[in-house]
C-alpha positions in Angstrom: -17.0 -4.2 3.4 -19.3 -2.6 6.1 -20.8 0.3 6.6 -17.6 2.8 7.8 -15.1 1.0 5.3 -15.0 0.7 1.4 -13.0 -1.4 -0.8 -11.3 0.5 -3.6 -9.4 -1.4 -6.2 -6.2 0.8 -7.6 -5.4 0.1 -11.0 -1.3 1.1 -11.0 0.9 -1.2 -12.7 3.9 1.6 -11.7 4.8 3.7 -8.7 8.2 5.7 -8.8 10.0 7.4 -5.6 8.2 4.7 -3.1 8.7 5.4 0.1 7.4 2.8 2.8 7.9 3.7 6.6 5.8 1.7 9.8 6.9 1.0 13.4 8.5 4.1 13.8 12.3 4.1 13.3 11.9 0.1 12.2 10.9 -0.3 8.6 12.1 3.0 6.6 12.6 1.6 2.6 12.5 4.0 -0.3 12.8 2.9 -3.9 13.0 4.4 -7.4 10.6 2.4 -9.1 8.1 -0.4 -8.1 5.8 -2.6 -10.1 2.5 -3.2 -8.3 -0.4 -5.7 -9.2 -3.5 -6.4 -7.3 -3.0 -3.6 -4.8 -6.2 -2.2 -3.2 -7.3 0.5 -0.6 -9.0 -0.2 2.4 -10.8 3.9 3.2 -12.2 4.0 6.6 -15.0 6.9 6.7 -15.0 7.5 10.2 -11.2 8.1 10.4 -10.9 9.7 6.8 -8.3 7.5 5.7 -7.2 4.7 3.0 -4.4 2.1 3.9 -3.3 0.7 1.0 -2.5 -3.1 1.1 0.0 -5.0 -1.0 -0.2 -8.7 -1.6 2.9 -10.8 0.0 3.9 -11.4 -3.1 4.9 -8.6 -4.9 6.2 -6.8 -1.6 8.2 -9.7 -1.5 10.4 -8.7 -4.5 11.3 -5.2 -2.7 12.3 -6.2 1.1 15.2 -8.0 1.6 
């Protein structure tokens, strides 16, 4: 992507005991089990972390 962040593909077709918190107290969602397709990291060197992104469409299937 550039030279501080790195597109890494993750292969997982099944996560189990997903957890999914952001904007504090607003979005707080755990869940059992959880297919996942075409989900990729985003790591960012200079701040030593990976966000992980899921496509609209399977993340979809989970909020309501």
């Amino acid at each position: 992507m550039d030279n501080t962040k790195t597109r890494v593909n993750i292969p997982l077709l099944l996560a189990k005991d997903v957890r999914v918190d952001g904007g504090g107290e607003l979005i707080k969602l755990s869940y059992n089990q959880v297919d996942l397709g075409s989900v990729y990291g985003v790591y960012d060197k200079n701040e030593d972390k990976m966000r992980v992104h899921v496509p609209v469409s399977i993340a979809a299937k989970y909020i309501q």
